[in-house]
N, C-alpha and C positions, 0 to 999 in steps of 0.2 A: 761737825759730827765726827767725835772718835774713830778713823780707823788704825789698820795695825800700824803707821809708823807714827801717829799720835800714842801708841799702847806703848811702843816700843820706847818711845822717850819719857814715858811714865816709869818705864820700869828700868831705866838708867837712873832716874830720881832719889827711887827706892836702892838702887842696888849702890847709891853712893853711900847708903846708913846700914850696908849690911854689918852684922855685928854691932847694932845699936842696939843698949835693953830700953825697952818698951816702958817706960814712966806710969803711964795710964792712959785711959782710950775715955775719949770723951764722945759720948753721941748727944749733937744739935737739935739733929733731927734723924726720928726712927724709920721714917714713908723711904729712905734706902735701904734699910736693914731687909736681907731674903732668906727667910726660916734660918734667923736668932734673932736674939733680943739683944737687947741695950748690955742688961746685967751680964748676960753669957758671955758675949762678947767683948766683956772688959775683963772679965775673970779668968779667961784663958789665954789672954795676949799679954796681961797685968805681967808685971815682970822676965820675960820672955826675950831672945833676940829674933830681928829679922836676920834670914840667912838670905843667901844667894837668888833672888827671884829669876822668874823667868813669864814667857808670855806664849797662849796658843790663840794666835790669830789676833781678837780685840779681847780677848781676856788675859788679864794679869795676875800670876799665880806666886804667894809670898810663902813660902814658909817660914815658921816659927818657932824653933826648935820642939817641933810635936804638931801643933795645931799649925793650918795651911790658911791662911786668906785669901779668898777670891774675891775679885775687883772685874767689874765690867761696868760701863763708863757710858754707855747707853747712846744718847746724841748730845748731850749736853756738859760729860762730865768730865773730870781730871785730878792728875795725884801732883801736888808741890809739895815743896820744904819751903819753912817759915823759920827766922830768928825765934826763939820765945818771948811772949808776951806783943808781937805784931798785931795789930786788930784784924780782928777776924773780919771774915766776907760773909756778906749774908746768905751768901749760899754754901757757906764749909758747914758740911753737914756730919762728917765723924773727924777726930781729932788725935794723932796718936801723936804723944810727948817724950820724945825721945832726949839721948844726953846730947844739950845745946842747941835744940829745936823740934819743929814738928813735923810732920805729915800732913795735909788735910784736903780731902777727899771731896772738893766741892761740885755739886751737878743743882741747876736751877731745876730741871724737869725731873729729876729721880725718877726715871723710864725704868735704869736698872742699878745697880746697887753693891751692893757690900752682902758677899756669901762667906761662912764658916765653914770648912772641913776639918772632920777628928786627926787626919792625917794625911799623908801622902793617897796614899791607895783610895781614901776615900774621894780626896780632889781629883783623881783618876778617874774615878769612877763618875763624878759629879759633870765631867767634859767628856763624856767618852761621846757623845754623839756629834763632835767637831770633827769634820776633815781634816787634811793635813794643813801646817803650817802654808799660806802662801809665799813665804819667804824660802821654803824648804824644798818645792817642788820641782822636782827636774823636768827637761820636757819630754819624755816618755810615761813622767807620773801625771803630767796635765795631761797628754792624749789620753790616755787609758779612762783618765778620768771624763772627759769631755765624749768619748767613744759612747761610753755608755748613760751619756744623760740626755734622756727629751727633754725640750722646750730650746728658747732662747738661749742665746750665748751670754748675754747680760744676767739673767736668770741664774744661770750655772757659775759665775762667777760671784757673784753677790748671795746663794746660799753658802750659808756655814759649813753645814754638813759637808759638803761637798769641798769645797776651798774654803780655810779659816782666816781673817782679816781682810779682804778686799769690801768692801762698800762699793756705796754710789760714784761716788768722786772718782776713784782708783780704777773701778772695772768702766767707765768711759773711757776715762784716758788713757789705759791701756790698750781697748779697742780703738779710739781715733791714733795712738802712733803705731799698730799694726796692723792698719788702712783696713777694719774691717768692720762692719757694718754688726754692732750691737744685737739685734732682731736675728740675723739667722742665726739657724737652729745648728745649736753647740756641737751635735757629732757629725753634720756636712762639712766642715772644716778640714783642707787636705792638708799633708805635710808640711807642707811649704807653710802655710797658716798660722801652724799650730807653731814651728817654728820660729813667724814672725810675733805672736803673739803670748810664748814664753819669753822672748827677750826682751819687749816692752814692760813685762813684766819684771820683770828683774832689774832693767832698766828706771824705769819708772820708781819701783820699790825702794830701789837703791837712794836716791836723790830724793827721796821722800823723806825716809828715814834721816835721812843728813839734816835735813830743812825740819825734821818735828812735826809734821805735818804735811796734807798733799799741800803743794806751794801754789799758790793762787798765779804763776807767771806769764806773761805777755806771750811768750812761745808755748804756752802747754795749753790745752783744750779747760782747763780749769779758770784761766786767765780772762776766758770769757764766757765760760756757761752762764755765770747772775746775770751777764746782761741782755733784756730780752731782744735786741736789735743784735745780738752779736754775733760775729762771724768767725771762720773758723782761720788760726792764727798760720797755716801752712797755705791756703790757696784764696781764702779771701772770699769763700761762698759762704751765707748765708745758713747758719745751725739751725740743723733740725729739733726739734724736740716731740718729746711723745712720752704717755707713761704708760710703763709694759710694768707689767707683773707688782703694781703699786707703786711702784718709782719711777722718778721724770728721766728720763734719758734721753742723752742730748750726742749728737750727730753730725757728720758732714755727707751729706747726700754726692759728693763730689770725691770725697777722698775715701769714704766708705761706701763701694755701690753697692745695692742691694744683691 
């Protein structure tokens, strides 16, 4: 599942063809297109450069000298470069042709999709209801923010609104390397916490984004949540798991007490 340092190595992708014109835009399949169509969508990217992208959270924002492409990647999806003429995958669902290769946009489940903005302001306008960057937040903008949210800590780290790019995978292992138990509720968290639990953050974030992804490793809480006998990679007890708020979150009852 896409989160922000999967976005982020997406939009490294992209930003190695900025200043590429746009050849033509090929759609495979339209079940990703989100209010436009095929035609629209090729008539206003058709000869055009990609500029300078950029990303808020797990979305990927391209502009193109006018019209803006938004990209959100859902759990299944992803942005490559291909030589011209490579055989396609069955699941490259839009195709942009650029000079001496392509783009291509593939997601088996099409959850979410390929959006059009007229322009800047209006892609502004189209994410305005995303929290800040989790790459961005200082830890006085995460207290502030955790101060005032009910529920779970897990909760509040995995809504968007709230914090932009953490998921499932990210806001565990966060909470397991700053020893703190997922379940409690996001604004009992004292200084010291919040502390150890922006640095995990950044920590965590960092080394992610190096790797392209959260990295499934032998010392990190990721390295063992698929497996259901698996234990926790710092003390050797026996992960918890549970699903709070629709998602499985998974635990060391040892290293994170309640």
């Amino acid at each position: 599942m896409p989160e922000l340092p999967d976005v982020e190595g997406f939009r490294r992708v992209l930003a190695e063809h900025a200043g590429d014109r746009i050849r033509s835009v090929e759609v495979r399949d339209a079940g990703v297109l989100r209010g436009v169509d095929a035609r629209r969508l090729e008539r206003a990217l058709r000869g055009h450069r990609f500029e300078e992208p950029r990303r808020q959270g797990k979305w990927l924002i391209a502009p193109a000298e006018g019209p803006v492409l938004i990209l959100h990647f859902g759990m299944t999806g992803s942005l490559s470069w291909h030589p011209a003429g490579e055989p396609e995958h069955r699941y490259d669902r839009v195709v942009w042709r650029l000079d001496g290769g392509e783009l291509r946009f593939r997601d088996m489940r099409k959850l979410q999709g390929v959006r059009l903005a007229r322009d800047e302001r209006d892609a502004e306008r189209r994410l305005a209801d995303l929290g800040p960057d989790a790459l961005d937040l200082s830890r006085d903008d995460l207290a502030g923010l955790l101060a005032k949210r009910r529920g779970r800590l897990k909760s509040a780290l995995t809504d968007q609104s709230v914090i932009a790019g953490l998921g499932n995978l990210l806001a565990d292992e966060i909470c397991w390397r700053a020893r703190i138990d997922p379940l409690r509720q996001a604004r009992d968290l004292d200084e010291d916490e919040i502390k150890a639990l922006h640095r995990a953050m950044r920590d965590v974030l960092r080394a992610s984004i190096k790797a392209e992804r959260v990295p499934p490793r032998r010392t990190w809480l990721t390295g063992a949540r698929d497996d259901p006998e698996g234990t926790c990679p710092r003390c050797g007890t026996r992960l918890s798991r549970r699903r709070a708020s629709g998602r499985m979150t998974v635990w060391c009852r040892h290293c994170q007490p309640a």
